[in-house]
DRENLUM-340196 format. One line per field, with one value per residue: residue number from 1; residue in three letters; x, y, z of N, C-alpha, C in turn. Coordinates in steps of 0.1 Angstrom, whole numbers. Layout:
% residues N
num: (NUM,...)
residuo: (ALA,...)
n_px: (X,...)
n_py: (Y,...)
n_pz: (Z,...)
ca_px: (X,...)
ca_py: (Y,...)
ca_pz: (Z,...)
c_px: (X,...)
c_py: (Y,...)
c_pz: (Z,...)
This chain:
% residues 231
num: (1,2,3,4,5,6,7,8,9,10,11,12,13,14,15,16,17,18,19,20,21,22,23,24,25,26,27,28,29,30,31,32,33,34,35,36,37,38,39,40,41,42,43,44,45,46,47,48,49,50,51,52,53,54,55,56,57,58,59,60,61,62,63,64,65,66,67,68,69,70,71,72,73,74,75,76,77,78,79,80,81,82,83,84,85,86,87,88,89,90,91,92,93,94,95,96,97,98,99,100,101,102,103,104,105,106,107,108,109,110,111,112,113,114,115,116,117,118,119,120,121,122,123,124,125,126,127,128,129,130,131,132,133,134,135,136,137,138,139,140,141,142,143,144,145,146,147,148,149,150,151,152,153,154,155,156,157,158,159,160,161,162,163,164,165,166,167,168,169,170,171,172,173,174,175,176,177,178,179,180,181,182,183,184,185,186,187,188,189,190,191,192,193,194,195,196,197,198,199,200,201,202,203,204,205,206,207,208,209,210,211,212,213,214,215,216,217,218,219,220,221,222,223,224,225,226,227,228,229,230,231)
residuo: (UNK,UNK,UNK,UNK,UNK,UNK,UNK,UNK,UNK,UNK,UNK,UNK,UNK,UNK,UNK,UNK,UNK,UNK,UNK,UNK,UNK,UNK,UNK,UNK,UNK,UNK,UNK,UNK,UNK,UNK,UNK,UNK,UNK,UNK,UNK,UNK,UNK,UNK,UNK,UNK,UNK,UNK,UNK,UNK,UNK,UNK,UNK,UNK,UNK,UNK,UNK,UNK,UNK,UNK,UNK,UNK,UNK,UNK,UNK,UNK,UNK,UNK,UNK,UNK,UNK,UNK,UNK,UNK,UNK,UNK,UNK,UNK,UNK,UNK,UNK,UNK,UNK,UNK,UNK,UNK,UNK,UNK,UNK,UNK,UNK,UNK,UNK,UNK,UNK,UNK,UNK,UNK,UNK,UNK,UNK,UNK,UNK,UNK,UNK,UNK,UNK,UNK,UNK,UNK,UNK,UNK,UNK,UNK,UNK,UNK,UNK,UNK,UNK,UNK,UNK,UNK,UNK,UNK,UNK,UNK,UNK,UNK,UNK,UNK,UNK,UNK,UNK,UNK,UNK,UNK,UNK,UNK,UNK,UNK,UNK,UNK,UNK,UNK,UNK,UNK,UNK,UNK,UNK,UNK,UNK,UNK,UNK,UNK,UNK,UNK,UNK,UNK,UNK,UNK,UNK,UNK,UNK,UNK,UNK,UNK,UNK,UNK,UNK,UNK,UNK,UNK,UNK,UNK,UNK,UNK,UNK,UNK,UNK,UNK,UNK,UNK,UNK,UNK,UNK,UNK,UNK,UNK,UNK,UNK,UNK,UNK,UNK,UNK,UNK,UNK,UNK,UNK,UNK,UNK,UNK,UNK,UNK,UNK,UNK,UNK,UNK,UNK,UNK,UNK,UNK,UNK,UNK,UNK,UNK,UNK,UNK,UNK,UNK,UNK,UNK,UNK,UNK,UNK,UNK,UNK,UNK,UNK,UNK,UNK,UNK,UNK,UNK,UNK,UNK,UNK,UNK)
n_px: (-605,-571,-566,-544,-522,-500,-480,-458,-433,-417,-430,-453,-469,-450,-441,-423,-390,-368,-347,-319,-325,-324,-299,-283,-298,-284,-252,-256,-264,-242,-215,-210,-186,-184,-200,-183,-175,-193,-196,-178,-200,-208,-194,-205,-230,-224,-208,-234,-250,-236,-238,-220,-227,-251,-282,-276,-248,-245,-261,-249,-220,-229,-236,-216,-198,-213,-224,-205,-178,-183,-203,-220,-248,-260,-254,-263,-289,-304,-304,-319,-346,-353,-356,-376,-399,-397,-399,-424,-440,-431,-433,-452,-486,-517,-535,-527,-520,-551,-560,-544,-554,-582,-575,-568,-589,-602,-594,-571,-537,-510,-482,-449,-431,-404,-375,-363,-342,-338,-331,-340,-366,-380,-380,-399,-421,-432,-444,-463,-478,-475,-469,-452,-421,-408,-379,-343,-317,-290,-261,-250,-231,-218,-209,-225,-215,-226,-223,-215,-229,-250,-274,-284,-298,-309,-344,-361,-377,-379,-372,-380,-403,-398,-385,-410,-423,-407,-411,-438,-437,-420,-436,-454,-476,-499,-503,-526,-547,-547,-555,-544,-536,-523,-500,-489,-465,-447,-435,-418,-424,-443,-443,-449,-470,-485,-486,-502,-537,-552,-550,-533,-528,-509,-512,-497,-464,-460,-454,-460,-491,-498,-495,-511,-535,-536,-539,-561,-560,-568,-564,-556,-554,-532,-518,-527,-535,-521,-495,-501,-526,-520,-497)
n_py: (526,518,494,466,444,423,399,373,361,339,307,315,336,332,299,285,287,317,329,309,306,334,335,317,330,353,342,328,350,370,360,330,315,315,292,279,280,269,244,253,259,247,245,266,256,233,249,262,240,226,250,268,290,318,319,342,346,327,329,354,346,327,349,357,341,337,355,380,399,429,439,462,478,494,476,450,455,452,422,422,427,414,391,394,394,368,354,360,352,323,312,323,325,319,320,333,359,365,369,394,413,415,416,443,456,458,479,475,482,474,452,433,410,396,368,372,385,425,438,421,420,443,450,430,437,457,456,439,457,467,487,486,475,449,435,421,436,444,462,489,502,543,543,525,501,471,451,418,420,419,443,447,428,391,390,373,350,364,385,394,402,424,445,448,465,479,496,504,520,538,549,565,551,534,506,500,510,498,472,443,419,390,367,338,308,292,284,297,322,324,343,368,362,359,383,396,404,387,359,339,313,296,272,255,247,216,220,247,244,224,246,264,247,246,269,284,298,311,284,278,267,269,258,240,260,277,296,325,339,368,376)
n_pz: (-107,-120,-143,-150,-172,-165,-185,-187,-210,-227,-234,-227,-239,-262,-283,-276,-256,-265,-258,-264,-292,-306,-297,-315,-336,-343,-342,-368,-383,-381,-376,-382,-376,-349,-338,-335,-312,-296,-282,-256,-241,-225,-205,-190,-184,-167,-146,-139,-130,-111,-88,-92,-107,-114,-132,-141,-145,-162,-188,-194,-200,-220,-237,-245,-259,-280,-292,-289,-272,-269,-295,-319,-313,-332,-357,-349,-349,-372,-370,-351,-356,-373,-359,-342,-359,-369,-346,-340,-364,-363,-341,-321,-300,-308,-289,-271,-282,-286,-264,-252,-265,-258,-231,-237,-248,-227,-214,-201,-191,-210,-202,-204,-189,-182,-184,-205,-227,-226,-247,-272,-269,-268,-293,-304,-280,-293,-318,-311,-300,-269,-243,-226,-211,-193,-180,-187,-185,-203,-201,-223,-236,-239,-263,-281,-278,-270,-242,-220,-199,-171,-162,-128,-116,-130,-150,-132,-115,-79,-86,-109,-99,-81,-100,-109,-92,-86,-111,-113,-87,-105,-122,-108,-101,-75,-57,-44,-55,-77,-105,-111,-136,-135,-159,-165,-178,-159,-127,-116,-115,-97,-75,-91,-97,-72,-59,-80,-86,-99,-106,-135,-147,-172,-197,-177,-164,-147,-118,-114,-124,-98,-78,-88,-83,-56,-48,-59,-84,-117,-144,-178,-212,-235,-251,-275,-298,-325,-344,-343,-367,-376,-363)
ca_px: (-593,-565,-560,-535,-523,-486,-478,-448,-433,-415,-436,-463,-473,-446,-446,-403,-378,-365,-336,-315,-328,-319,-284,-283,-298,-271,-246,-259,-264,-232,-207,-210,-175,-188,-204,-171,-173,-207,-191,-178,-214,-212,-186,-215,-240,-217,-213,-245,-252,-229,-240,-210,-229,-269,-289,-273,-236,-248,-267,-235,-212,-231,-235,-197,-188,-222,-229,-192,-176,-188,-208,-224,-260,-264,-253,-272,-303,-318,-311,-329,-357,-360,-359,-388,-404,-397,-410,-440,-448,-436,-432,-465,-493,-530,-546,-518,-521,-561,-559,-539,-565,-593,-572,-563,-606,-614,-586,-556,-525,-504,-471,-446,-423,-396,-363,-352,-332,-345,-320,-349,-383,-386,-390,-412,-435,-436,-453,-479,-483,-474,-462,-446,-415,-396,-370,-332,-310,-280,-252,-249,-220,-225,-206,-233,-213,-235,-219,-218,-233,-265,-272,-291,-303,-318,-354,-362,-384,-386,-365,-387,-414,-386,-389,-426,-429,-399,-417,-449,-433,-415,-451,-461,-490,-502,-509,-537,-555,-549,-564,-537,-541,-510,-504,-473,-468,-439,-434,-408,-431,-451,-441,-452,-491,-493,-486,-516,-550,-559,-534,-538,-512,-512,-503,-484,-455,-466,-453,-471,-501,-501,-499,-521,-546,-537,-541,-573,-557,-570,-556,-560,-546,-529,-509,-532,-538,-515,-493,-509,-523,-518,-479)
ca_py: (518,515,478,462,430,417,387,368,362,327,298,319,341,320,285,280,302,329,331,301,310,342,342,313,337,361,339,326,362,377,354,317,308,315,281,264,278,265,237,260,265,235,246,276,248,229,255,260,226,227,260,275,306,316,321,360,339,318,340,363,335,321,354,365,332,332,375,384,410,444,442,476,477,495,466,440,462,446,409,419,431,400,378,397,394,353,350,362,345,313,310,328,313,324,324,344,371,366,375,402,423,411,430,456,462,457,488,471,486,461,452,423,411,388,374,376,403,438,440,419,419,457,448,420,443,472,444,434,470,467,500,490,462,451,425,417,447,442,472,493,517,556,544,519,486,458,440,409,425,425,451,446,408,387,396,362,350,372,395,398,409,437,449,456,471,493,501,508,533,549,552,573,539,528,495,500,522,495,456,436,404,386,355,328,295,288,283,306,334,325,358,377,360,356,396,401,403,374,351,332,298,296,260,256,235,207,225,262,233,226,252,272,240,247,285,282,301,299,275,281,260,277,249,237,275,279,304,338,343,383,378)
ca_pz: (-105,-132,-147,-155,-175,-168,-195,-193,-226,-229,-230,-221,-251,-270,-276,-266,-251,-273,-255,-277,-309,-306,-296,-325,-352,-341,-349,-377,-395,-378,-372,-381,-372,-334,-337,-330,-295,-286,-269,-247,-234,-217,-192,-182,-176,-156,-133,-134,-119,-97,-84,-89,-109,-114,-144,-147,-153,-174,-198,-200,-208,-236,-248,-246,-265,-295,-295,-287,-261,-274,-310,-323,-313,-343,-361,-342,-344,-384,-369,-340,-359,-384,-348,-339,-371,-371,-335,-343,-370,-360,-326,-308,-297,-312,-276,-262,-288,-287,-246,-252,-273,-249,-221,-242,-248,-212,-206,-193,-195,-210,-193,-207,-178,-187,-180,-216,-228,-232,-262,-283,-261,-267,-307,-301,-277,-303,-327,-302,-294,-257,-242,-216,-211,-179,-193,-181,-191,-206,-204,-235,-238,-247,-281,-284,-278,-265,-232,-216,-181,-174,-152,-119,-117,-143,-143,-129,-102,-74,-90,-117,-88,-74,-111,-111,-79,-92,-121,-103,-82,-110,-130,-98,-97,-60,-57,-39,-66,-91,-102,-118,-138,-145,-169,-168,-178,-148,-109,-110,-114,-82,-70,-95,-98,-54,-59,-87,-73,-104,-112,-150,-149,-186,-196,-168,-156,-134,-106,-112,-121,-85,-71,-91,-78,-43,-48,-65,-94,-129,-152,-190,-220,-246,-262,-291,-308,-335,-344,-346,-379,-376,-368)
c_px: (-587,-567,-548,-530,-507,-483,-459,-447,-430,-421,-449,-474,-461,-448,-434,-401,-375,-353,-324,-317,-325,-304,-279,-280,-286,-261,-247,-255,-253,-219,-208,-200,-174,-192,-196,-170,-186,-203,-190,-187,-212,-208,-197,-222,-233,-215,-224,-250,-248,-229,-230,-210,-243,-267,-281,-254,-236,-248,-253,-224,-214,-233,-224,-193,-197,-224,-213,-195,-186,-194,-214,-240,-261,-263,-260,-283,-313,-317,-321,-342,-365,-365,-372,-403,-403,-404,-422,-450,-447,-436,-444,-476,-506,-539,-540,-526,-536,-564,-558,-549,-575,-590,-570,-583,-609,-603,-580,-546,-514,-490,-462,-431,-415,-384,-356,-348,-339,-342,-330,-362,-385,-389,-404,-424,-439,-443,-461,-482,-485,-465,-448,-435,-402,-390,-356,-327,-297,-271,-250,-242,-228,-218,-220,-230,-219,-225,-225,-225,-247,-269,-283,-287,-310,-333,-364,-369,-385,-382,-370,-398,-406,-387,-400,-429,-422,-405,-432,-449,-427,-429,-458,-480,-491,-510,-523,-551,-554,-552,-554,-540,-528,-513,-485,-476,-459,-437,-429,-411,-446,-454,-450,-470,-491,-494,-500,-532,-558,-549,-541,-520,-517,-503,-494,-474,-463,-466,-462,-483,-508,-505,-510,-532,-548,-542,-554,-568,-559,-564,-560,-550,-541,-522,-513,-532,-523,-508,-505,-512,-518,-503,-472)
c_py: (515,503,476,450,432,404,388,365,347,318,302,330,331,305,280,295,305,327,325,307,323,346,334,318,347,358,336,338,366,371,337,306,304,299,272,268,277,255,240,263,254,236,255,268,239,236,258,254,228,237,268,292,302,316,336,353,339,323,349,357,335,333,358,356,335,349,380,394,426,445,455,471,478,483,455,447,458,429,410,423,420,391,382,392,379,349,350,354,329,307,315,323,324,329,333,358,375,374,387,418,421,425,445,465,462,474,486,477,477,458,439,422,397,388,372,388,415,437,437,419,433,454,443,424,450,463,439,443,466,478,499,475,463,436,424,423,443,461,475,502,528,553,534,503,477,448,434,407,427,435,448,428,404,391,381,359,359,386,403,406,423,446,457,462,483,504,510,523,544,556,561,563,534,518,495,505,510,476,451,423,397,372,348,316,286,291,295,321,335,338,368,377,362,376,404,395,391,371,339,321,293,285,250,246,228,217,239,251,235,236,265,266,246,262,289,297,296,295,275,272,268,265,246,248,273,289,317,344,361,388,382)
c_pz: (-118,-134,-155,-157,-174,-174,-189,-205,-232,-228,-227,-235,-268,-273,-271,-263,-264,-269,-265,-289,-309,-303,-313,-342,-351,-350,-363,-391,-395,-384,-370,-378,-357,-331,-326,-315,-288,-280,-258,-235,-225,-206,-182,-176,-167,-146,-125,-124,-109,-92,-78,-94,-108,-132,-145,-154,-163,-185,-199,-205,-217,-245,-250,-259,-278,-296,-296,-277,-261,-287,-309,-317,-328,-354,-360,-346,-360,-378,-358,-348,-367,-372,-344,-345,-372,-360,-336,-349,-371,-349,-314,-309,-300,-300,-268,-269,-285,-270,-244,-259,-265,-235,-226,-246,-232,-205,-203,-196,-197,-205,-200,-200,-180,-186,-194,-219,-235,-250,-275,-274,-266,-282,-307,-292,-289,-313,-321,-296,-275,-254,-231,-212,-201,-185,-179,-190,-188,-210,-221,-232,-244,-261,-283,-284,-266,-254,-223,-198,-183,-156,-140,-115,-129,-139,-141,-111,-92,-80,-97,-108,-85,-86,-111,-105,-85,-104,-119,-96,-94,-120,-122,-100,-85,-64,-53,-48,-78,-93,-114,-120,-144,-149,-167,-169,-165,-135,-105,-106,-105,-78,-73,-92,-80,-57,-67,-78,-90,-114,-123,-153,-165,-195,-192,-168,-150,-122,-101,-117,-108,-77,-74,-84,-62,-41,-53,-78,-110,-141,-172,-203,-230,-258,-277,-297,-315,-335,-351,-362,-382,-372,-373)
């Protein structure tokens, strides 16, 4: 029987979201005059609220206004590699990474399933040697310009599940043939652990808490570990 480990990334091998800090360092390296339309952001989370868009809006808004319409990948592609390279070393969590090599000895095939954006997750696997990365895909032109569409759905709660299955099938892998162990620190990703045959609530929210209690799912601390000295 194959194995297989699915990690979340945010909050879960990290210790914050990525998402912010990364559109951030963008600006920062790119385009620091963008700043003046981070106000702007506010109007996205207001619809938010008022559920006048989702989380896929959202996220394309704030990046239209802090990334811009169309930038070069190529261009983008050394801040993405520094963001990788800063994540690492000060943003990841010593017990995440420690896990990660544990599965990677017991034979797992490692998996890192996330609704941040491919655009930087695929660095930041290739530095934790993870082969394989389901993420929230953002449109790239055949010239190579970077837009504000992300293609499908975000890869977000069940969505993120619709993903794995997809991926599953495109791996020519039968569930049935295989012993999956996934890892998250949030509710949202219910889906994904009720779907693994051993579900790891890793710091959790209150809410994945609960129901990890109710689910007899096991509960693991990660918070005190430090960042990863090997980062």
């Amino acid at each position: 029987m194959q194995k297989l480990a699915i990690y979340d990334m945010d909050r879960t091998i990290t210790r914050s979201g990525t998402y912010t800090p990364f559109l951030l360092q963008m600006v920062l390296a790119r385009a620091p005059w963008r700043l003046l339309l981070a106000p702007f952001t506010l109007l996205g989370f207001a619809a938010y609220g008022l559920k006048l868009t989702g989380r896929k809006g959202l996220k394309t808004w704030n990046q239209r206004l802090l990334l811009g319409s169309s930038p070069s990948l190529e261009k983008l592609q050394p801040h993405i590699e520094r963001f990788a390279d800063r994540t690492l070393r000060d943003n990841s969590l010593a017990s995440a990474i420690s896990q990660l090599e544990e599965d990677r000895k017991e034979g797992r095939t490692l998996v890192l399933a996330t609704a941040s954006y491919e655009l930087y997750v695929e660095a930041i696997a290739r530095r934790l040697d993870i082969p394989h990365v389901i993420a929230t895909r953002l449109k790239i032109t055949e010239s190579g310009a970077v837009l504000p569409r992300i293609i499908g759905e975000n890869c977000y709660d069940s969505a993120k599940l619709e993903r794995i299955t997809a991926w599953l099938e495109e791996q020519g892998l039968n569930r049935t043939e295989l012993h999956i162990r996934a890892y998250s620190d949030h509710v949202s990703d219910a889906p994904m652990l009720q779907f693994a045959d051993e579900a790891v609530a890793t710091t959790p929210s209150p809410a994945l808490r609960r129901l990890a209690t109710e689910r007899g799912w096991k509960i693991v601390d990660w918070s005190q570990s430090q960042t990863s000295p090997s980062a």
